[in-house]
C-alpha positions as CSV (number, residue, x, y, z in Angstrom):
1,X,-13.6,-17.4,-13.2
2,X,-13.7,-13.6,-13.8
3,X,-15.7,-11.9,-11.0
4,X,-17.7,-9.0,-12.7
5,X,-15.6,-6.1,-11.8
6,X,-12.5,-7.6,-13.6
7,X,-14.6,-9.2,-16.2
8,X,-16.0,-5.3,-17.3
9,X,-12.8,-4.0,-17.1
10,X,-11.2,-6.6,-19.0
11,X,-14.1,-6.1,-21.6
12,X,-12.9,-2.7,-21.6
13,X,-9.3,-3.3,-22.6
14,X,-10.7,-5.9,-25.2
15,X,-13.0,-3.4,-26.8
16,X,-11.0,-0.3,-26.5
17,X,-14.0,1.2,-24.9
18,X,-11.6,2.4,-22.0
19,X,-8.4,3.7,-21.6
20,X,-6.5,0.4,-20.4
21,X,-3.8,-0.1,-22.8
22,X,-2.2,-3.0,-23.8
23,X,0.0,-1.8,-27.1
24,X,1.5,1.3,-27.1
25,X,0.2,1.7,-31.0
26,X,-2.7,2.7,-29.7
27,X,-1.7,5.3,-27.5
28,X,-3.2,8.7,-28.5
29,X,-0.1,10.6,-28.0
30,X,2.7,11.2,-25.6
31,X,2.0,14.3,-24.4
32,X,0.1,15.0,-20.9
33,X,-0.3,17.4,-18.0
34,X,1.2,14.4,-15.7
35,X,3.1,11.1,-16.6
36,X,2.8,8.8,-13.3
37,X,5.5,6.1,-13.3
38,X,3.8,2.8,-11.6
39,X,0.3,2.0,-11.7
40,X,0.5,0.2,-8.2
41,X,-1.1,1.4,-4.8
42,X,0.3,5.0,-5.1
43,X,0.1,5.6,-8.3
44,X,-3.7,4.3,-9.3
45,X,-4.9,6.6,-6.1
46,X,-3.1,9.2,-7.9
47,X,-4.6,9.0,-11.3
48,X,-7.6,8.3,-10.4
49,X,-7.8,12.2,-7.8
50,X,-6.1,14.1,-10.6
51,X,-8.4,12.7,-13.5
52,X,-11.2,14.0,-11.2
53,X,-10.9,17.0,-13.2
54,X,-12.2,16.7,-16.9
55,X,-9.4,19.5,-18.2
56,X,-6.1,17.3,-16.3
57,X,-4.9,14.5,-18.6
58,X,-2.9,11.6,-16.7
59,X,-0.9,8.9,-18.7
60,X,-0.1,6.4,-16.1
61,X,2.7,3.8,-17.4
62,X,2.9,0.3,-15.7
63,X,5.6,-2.3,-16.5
64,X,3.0,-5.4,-15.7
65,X,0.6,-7.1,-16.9
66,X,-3.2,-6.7,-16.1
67,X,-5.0,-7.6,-12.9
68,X,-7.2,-9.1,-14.6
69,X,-8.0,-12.9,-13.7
70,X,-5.3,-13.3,-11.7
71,X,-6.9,-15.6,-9.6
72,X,-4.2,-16.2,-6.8
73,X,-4.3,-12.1,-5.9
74,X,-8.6,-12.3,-6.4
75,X,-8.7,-15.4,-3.9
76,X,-7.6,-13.6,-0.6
77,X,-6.0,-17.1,0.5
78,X,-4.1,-18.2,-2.1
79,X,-1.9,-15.1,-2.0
80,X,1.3,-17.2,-1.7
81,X,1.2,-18.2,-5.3
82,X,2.3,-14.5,-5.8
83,X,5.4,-14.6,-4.1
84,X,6.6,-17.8,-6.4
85,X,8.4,-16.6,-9.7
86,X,6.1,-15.9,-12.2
87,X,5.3,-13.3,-14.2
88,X,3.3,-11.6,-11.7
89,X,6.8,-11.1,-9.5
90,X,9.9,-9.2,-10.3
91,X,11.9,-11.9,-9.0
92,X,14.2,-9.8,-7.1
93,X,17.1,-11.3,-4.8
94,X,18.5,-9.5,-2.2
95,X,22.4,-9.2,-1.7
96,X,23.6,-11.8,1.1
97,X,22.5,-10.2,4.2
98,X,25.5,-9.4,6.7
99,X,23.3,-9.8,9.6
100,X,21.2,-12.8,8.6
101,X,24.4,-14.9,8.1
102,X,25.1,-14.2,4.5
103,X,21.8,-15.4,3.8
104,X,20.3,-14.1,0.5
105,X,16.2,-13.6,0.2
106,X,13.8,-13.7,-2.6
107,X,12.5,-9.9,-2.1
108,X,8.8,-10.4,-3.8
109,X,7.2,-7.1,-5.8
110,X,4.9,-6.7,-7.2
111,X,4.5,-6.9,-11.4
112,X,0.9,-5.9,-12.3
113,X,-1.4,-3.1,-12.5
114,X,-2.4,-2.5,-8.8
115,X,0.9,-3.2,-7.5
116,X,1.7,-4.8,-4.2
117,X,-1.9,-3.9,-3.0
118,X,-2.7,-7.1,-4.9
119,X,0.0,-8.5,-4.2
120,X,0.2,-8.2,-0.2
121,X,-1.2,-9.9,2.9
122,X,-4.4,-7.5,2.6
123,X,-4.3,-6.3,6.8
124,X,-5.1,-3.5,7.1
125,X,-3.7,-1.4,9.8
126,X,-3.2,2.3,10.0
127,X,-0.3,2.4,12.8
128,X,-0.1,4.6,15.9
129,X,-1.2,8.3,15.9
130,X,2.5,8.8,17.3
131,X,4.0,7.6,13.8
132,X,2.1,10.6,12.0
133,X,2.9,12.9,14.9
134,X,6.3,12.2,14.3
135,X,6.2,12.5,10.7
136,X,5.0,16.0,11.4
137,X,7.7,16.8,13.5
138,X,10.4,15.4,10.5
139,X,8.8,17.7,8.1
140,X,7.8,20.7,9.5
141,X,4.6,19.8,7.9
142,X,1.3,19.7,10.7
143,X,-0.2,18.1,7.5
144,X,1.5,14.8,8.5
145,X,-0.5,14.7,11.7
146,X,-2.1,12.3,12.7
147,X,-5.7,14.1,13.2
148,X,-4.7,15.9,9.6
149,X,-4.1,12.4,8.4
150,X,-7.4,10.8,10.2
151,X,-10.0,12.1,7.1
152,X,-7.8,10.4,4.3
153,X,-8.0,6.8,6.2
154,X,-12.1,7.7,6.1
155,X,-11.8,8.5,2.1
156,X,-9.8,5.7,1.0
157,X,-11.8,3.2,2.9
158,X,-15.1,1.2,2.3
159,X,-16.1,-0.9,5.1
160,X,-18.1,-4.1,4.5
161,X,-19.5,-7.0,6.0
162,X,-17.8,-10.2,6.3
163,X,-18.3,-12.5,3.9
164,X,-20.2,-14.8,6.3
165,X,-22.0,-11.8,7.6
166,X,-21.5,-13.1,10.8
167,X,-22.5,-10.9,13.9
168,X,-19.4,-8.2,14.5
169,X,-20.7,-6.5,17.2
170,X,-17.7,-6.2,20.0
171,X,-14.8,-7.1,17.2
172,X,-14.8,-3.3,16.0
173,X,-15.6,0.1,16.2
174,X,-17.6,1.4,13.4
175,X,-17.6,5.1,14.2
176,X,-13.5,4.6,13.4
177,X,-14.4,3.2,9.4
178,X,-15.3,4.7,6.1
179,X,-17.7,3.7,4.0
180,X,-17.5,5.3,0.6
181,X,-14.0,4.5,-0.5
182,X,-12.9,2.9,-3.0
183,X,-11.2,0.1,-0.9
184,X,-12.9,-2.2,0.6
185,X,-12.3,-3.4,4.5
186,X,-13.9,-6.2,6.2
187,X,-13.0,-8.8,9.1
188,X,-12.4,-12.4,8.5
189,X,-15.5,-14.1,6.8
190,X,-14.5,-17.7,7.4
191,X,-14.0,-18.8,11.5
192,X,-11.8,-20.8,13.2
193,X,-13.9,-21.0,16.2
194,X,-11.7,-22.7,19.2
195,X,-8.0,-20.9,17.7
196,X,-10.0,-17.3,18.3
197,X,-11.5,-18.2,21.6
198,X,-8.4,-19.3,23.0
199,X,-6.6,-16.0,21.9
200,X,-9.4,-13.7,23.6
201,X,-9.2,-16.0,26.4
202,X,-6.1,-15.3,26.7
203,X,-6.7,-11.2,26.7
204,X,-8.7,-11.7,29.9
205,X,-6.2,-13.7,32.0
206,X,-3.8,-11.4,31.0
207,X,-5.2,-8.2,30.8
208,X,-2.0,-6.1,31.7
209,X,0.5,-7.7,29.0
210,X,-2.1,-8.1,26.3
211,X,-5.2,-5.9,26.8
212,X,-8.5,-6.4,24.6
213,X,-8.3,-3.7,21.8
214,X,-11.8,-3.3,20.0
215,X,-10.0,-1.5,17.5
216,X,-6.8,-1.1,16.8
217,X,-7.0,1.2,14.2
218,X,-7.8,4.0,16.1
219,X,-4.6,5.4,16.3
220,X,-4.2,3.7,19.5
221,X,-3.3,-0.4,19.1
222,X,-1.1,-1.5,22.0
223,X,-3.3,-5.1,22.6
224,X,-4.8,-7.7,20.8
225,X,-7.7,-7.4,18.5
226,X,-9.3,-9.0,15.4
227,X,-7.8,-8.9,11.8
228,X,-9.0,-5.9,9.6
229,X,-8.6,-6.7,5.6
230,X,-8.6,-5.2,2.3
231,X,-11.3,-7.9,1.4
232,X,-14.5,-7.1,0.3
233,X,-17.3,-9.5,-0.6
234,X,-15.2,-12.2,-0.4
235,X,-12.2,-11.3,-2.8
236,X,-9.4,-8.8,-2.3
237,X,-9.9,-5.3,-2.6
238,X,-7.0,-3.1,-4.6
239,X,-5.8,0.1,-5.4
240,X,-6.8,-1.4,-9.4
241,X,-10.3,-2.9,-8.3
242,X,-10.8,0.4,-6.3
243,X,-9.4,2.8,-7.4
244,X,-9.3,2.4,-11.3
245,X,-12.5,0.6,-11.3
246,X,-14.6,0.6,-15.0
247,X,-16.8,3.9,-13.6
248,X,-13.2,5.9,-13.5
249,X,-11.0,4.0,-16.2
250,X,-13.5,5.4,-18.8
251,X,-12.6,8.8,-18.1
252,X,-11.2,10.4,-21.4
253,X,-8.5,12.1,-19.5
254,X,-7.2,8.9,-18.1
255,X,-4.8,6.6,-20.1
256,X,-3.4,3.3,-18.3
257,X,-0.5,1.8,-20.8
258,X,0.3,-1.9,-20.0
259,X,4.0,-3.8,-20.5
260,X,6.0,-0.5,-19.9
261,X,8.9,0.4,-18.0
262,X,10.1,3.3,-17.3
263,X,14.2,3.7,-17.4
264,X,15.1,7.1,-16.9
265,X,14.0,10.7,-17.1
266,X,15.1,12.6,-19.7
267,X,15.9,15.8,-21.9
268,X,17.6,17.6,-18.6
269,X,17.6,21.3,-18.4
270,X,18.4,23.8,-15.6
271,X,16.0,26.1,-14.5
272,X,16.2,28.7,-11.6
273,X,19.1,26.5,-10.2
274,X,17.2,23.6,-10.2
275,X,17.4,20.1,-12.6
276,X,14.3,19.8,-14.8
277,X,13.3,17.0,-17.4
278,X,11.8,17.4,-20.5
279,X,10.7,13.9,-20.4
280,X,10.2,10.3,-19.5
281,X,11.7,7.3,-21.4
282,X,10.4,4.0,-21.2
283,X,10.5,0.5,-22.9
284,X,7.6,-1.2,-24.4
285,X,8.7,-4.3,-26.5
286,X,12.2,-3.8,-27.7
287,X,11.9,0.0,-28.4
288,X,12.0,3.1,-26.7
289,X,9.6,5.5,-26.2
290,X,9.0,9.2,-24.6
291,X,6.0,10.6,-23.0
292,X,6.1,14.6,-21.6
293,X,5.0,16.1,-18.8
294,X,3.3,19.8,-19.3
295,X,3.0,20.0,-15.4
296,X,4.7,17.0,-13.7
297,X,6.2,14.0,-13.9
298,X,5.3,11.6,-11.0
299,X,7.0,8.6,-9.7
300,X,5.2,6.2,-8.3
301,X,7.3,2.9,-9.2
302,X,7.6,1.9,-5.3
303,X,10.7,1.6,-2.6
304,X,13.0,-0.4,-5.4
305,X,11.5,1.2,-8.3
306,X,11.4,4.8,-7.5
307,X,15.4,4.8,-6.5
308,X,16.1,3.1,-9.7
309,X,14.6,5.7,-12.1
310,X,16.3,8.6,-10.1
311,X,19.1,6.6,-9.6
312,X,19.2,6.3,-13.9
313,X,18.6,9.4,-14.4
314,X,21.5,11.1,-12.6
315,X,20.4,11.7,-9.5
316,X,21.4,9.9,-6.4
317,X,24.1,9.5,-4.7
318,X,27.5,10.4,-6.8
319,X,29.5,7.8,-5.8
320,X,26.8,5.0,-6.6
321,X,26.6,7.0,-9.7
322,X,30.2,7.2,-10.8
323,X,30.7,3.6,-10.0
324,X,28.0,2.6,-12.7
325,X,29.2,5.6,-15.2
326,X,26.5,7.3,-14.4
327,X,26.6,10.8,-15.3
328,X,25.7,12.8,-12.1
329,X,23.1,15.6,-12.8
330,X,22.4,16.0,-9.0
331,X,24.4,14.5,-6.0
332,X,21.6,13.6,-3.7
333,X,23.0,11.3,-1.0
334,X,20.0,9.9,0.5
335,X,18.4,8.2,-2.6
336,X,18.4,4.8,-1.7
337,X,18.8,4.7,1.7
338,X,17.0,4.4,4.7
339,X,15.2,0.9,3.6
340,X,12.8,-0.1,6.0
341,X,10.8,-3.5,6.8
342,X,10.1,-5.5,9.3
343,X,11.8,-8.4,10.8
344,X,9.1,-11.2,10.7
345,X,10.2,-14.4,13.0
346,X,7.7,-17.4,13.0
347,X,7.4,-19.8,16.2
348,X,5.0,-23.1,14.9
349,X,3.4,-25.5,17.3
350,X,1.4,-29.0,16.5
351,X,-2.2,-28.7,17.9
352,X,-5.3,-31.0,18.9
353,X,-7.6,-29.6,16.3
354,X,-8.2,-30.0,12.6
355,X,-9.8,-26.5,12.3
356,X,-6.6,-25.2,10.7
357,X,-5.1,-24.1,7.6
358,X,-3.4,-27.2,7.0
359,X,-7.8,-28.6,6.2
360,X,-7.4,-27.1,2.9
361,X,-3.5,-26.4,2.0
362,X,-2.5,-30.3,2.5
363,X,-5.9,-31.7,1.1
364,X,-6.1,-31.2,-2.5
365,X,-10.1,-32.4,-2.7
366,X,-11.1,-30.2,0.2
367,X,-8.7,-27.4,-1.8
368,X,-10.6,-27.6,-5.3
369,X,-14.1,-27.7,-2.9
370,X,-13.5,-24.4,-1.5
371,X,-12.3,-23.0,-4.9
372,X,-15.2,-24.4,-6.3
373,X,-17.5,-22.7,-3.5
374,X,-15.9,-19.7,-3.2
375,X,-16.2,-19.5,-7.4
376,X,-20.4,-20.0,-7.0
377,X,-21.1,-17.8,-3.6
378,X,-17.3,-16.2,-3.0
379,X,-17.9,-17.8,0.7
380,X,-15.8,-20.9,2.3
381,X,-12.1,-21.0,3.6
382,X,-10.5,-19.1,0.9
383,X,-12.0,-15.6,1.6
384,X,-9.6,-14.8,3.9
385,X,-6.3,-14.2,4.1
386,X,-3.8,-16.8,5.6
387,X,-2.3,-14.4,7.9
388,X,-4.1,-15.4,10.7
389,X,-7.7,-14.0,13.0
390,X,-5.9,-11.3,15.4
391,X,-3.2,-9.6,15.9
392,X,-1.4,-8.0,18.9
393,X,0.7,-4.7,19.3
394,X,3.3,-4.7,22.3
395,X,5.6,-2.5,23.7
396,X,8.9,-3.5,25.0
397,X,9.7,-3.7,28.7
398,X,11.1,-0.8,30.0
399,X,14.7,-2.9,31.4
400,X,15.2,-4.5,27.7
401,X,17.9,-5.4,27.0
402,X,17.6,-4.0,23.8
403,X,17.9,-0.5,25.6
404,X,21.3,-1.2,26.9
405,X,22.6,-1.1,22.7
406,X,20.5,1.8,21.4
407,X,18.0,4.2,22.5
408,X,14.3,3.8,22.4
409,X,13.5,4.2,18.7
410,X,9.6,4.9,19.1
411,X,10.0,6.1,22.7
412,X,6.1,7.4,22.5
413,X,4.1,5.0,25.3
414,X,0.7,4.6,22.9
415,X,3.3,3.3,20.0
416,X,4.0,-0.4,20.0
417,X,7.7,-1.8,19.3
418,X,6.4,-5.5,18.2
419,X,3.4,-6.8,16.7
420,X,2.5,-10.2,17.1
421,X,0.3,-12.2,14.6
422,X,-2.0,-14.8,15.6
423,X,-2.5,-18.0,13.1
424,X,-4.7,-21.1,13.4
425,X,-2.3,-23.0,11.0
426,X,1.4,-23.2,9.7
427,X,3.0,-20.5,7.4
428,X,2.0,-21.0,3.5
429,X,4.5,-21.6,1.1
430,X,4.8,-20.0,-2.0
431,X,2.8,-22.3,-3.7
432,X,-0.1,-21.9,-1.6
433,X,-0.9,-25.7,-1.1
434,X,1.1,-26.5,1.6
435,X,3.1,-25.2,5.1
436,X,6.2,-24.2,5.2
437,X,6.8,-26.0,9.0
438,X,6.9,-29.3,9.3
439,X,5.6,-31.6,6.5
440,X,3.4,-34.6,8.1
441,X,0.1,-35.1,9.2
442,X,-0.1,-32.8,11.8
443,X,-1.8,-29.7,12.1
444,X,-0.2,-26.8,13.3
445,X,-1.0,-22.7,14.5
446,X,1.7,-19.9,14.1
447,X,2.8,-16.6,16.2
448,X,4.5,-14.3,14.4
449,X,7.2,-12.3,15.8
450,X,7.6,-8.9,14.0
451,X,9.9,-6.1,15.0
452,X,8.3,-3.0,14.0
453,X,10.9,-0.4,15.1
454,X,13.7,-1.7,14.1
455,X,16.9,-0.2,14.4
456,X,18.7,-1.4,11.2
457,X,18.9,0.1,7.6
458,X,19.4,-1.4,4.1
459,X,19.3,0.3,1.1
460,X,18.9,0.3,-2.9
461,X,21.3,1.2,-5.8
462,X,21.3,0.5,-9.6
463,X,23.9,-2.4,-10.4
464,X,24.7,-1.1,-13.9
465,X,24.3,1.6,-16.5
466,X,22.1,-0.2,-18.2
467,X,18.4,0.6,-16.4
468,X,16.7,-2.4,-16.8
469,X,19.8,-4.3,-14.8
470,X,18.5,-5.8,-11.4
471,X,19.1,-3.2,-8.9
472,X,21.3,-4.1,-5.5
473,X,18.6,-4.6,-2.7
474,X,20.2,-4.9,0.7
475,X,17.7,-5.4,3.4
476,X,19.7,-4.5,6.2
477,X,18.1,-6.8,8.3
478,X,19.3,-7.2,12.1
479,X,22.4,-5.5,11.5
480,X,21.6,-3.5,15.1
481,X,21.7,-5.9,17.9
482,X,19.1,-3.8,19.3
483,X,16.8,-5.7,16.4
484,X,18.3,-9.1,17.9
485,X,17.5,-8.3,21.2
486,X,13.6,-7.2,20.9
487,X,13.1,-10.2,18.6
488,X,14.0,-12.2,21.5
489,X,11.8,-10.3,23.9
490,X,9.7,-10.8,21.9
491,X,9.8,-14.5,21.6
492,X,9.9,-14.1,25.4
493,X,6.3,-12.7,25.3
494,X,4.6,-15.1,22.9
495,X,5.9,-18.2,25.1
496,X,4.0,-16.3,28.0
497,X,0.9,-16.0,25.9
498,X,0.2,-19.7,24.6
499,X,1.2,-20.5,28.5
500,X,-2.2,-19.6,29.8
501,X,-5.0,-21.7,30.1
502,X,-6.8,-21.4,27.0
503,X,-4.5,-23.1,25.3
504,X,-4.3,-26.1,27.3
505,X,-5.1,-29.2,25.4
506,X,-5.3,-27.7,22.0
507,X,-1.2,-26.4,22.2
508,X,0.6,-29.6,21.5
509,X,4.2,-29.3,20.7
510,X,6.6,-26.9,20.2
511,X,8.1,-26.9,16.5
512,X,10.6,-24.1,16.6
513,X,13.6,-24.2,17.8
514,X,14.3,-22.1,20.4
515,X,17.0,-23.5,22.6
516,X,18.7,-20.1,24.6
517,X,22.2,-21.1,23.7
518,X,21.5,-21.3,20.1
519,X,18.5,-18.9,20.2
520,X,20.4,-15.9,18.2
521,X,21.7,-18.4,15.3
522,X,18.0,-19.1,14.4
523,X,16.7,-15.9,14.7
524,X,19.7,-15.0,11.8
525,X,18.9,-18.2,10.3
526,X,15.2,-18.1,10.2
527,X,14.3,-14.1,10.0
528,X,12.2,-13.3,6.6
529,X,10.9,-10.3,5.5
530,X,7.4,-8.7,6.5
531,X,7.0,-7.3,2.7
532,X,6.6,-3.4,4.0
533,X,10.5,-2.2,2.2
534,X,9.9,1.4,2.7
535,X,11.5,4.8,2.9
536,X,14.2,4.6,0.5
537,X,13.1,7.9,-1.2
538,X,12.5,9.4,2.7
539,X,10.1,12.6,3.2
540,X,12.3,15.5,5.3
541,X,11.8,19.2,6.1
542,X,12.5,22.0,3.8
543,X,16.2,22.5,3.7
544,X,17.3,19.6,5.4
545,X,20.3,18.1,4.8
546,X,18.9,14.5,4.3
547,X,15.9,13.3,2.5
548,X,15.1,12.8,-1.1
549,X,11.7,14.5,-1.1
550,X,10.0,17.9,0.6
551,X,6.8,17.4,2.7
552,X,4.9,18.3,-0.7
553,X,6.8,15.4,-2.6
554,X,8.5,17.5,-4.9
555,X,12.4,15.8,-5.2
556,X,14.5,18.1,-3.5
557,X,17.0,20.3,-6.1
558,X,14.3,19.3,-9.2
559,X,11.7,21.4,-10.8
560,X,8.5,19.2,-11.8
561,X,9.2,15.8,-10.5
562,X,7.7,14.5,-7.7
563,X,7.9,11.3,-5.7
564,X,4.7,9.8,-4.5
565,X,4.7,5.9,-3.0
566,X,6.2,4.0,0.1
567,X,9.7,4.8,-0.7
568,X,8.9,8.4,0.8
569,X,7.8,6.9,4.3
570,X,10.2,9.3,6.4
571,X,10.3,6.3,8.9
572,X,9.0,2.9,8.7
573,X,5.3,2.7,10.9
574,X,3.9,0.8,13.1
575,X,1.4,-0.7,10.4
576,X,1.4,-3.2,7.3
577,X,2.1,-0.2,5.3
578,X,-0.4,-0.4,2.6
579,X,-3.0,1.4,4.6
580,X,-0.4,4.4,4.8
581,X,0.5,4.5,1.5
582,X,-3.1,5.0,0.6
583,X,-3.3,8.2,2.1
584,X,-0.3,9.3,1.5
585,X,-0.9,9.0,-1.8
586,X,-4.3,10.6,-1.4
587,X,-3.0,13.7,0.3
588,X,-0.6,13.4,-2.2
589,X,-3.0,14.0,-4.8
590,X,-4.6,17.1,-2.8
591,X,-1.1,18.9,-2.1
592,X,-0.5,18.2,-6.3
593,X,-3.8,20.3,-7.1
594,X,-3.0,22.8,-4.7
595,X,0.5,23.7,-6.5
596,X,-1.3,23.7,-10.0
597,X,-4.5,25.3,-8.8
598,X,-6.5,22.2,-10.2
């Protein structure tokens, strides 16, 4: 069922009263003041600032389909059908990871208009002021601070009550929230009553490892405090529902063309010592196609995408370049490196209770009731996402282990090293209908482990000439020991948390191996991703001699192309990184007007 947001704007595309477009025969032209590359969570935030003025035209080209009626990325719970292959998914594989014993993961983006903000686990978390501090310190740029930063988390955002409109008070601070953004934020609207007692509980009787935090998204979130979402109303809230909703994609000035990938830049010219393109080529059926620039040319294709199209067009680094016959156009060494994410380990226990996931995702009549429900009133067990009711933020202890490999990689004290994330059932597998853990009868509740300063780095190259090839995607997971070593602290801590009274008589038995002798070997075995692949396109100062972008965007060495999405994250923060990329894309969009005087 089409909710009415999606069901105008598909009515839109339908009667070309709008400018969504589905064939490229009825493109007005090919001409524009800016041709953005990616219609995901960057890109739409993009469009939709620069479109604010009536005399900028923006031609925004997206290689998926429409958002419209997907019904796994509407329904915030049944977001694992995304990450199955389909044509919602690029179907990436990584390369075997050294460090996860050769193992090779499905790396999900992805491949419709909204991008991975329809596509994610909707928290929303803004990370540590100390991230953005730091960022400022990379740069140069006081811009990247995190007070500079605080207004553009207030613009993006559109805080709402939970879809059961139960009472919030003492579960957030609502002097720290927007409320006339084009996202929407919420807490859970569905509860799982004893599971969220039990963790608060928990807070109290161990108030100096895992302090109460009302908020953490105030820039301070060392502690434990309740989920924040990109939900509203019930149904997930994206950079597509938000920010290219039917009151903006009618603007004249704003085209959205569907089914097109971009391959390269093209029509290279020097100017002022600088690389400059004349163009932008991309596919749309079996043909090619170029669309121009008069201002800039914007990528906003993501980590994997971004790299590619530089990558294609000449620039990276040489000797990727050369080995793919590549013509180099500018030898820029840090395109494609510096990939970021998350280290996510899962420990699963059995439980006394029924109140879990496992209700709905191993029952298929109680499954079709809550669809059914959440179809008529968009209430039930499906309006949330399955990523659990809190989460926690922890630093490591100061005599780590970890410390005696590598130095403190977010040595701040207010910025947390793990995150830990609290849920009343077993993991959901990609087809959304069942766990992951143990099959059975048995009902189960998960903490995830995840390291959020990791010390290792992956990367992304092109794998051919050809630029529609597959590109090489190595995740670089725990190839630090350091990584190793904090995962196991901080397996360490969530043992100490279900330990505590609360949990007596509901915990049951542990699921997860963790045996000390062979501890290590499941970590490698068992380590996924978090879904947060950033920084392969990394922000750096002026002059620098790494980085792929300035702290304006602008690709170092090129005139006219900038780089605008989570590749650009200088380093990776201590967030689900959809909430940064939102206002990085929105200051983004400020620092573009600026240099054209829009």
């Amino acid at each position: 069922m089409l909710t009415p947001p999606f069901l105008l704007l598909s009515l839109f595309v339908a009667g070309g009263l709008g400018k969504l477009y589905e064939d490229v025969a009825d493109l007005p032209g090919f001409n524009y003041d800016f041709v953005i590359a990616g219609g995901g969570t960057a890109g739409n935030v993009l469009a939709n600032r620069l479109t604010e003025n009536p005399n900028v035209s923006v031609l925004v080209l997206e290689a998926g389909v429409s958002n419209a009626g997907i019904l796994p990325s509407e329904v915030p719970f049944r977001l694992g059908e995304l990450f199955a292959p389909t044509v919602w998914n690029w179907n990436y594989t990584s390369t075997p990871g050294t460090g996860l014993l050769d193992r090779v993961l499905g790396v999900s983006r992805a491949h419709f208009l909204g991008g991975c903000s329809g596509h994610n686990g909707m928290v929303y978390t803004r990370g540590a002021a100390a991230d953005f501090d730091r960022y400022a310190q990379i740069t140069g740029d006081q811009g990247w601070s995190w007070n500079n930063i605080y207004p553009y988390f207030l613009k993006t955002e559109n805080w709402t009550s939970p879809a059961d409109h139960h009472n919030t008070d003492g579960q957030y601070n609502p002097a720290l929230h927007g409320t006339n953004g084009p996202v929407f934020t919420s807490l859970n609207g569905y509860p799982y009553t004893q599971f969220e007692q039990n963790v608060i509980a928990t807070t109290k009787t161990l108030p100096q490892d895992w302090p109460f935090n009302l908020d953490m998204n105030s820039g301070k979130p060392l502690g434990v405090g309740y989920l924040q979402s990109t939900i509203g109303n019930g149904e997930r809230s994206t950079s597509a529902t938000g920010y290219l909703a039917p009151q903006y994609i009618q603007r004249p000035n704003l085209h959205v063309l569907l089914h097109s990938q971009v391959s390269k830049l093209v029509n290279s010219t020097m100017k002022n010592g600088n690389v400059s393109f004349g163009g932008i080529q991309f596919k749309y059926g079996n043909s090619l196609y170029t669309a121009k620039a008069g201002k800039e040319i914007i990528l906003s294709a993501g980590v994997i995408g971004s790299v590619q199209i530089l990558q294609n067009s000449g620039i990276g680094p040489q000797e990727v370049l050369s080995a793919q016959n590549v013509p180099t156009l500018l030898n820029l060494p840090s395109v494609g490196k510096n990939g970021t994410d998350h280290p996510f380990f899962s420990i699963i226990w059995t439980v006394n209770s029924t109140r879990t996931y496992e209700a709905v995702t191993r029952n298929t009549t109680a499954f079709n009731k809550a669809q059914a429900q959440w179809n008529q009133s968009k209430t039930g067990p499906l309006v949330t996402s399955p990523l659990g009711t809190h989460i926690g933020w922890k630093r490591l202890p100061t005599n780590s282990s970890a410390f005696s490999v590598h130095a403190d990689p977010n040595p701040n004290p207010t910025a947390p090293h793990l995150e830990f994330v609290f849920v009343p059932g077993g993991q959901i597998a990609a087809d959304g209908n069942s766990p992951s853990g143990p099959a059975g009868e048995s009902n189960f509740m998960t903490i995830g482990v995840a390291l959020i300063s990791p010390v290792s780095r992956g990367s992304v190259n092109i794998s051919s000439s050809d630029p529609f090839a597959p590109p090489l995607i190595d995740m670089g997971f725990l190839t630090n020991e350091f990584d190793v070593l904090a995962i196991r602290d901080g397996i360490a801590d969530a043992q100490k948390f279900v330990s505590q009274p609360a949990w007596k008589g509901y915990l049951e038995t542990l699921v997860t191996d963790l045996t000390p002798a062979t501890l290590e070997t499941t970590i490698r075995n068992t380590t996924d991703q978090s879904f947060h692949y950033c920084g392969t396109n990394g922000m750096s100062a002026h002059g620098a001699s790494y980085g792929v972008v300035n702290p304006d965007f602008l690709v170092k060495g090129v005139t006219g192309l900038s780089v605008i999405d989570g590749s650009t994250l200088p380093i990776i923060p201590a967030a689900h990184t959809q909430a940064v990329v939102y206002v990085f894309a929105e200051r983004g969009a400020d620092l573009v007007k600026k240099r054209w005087n829009l």
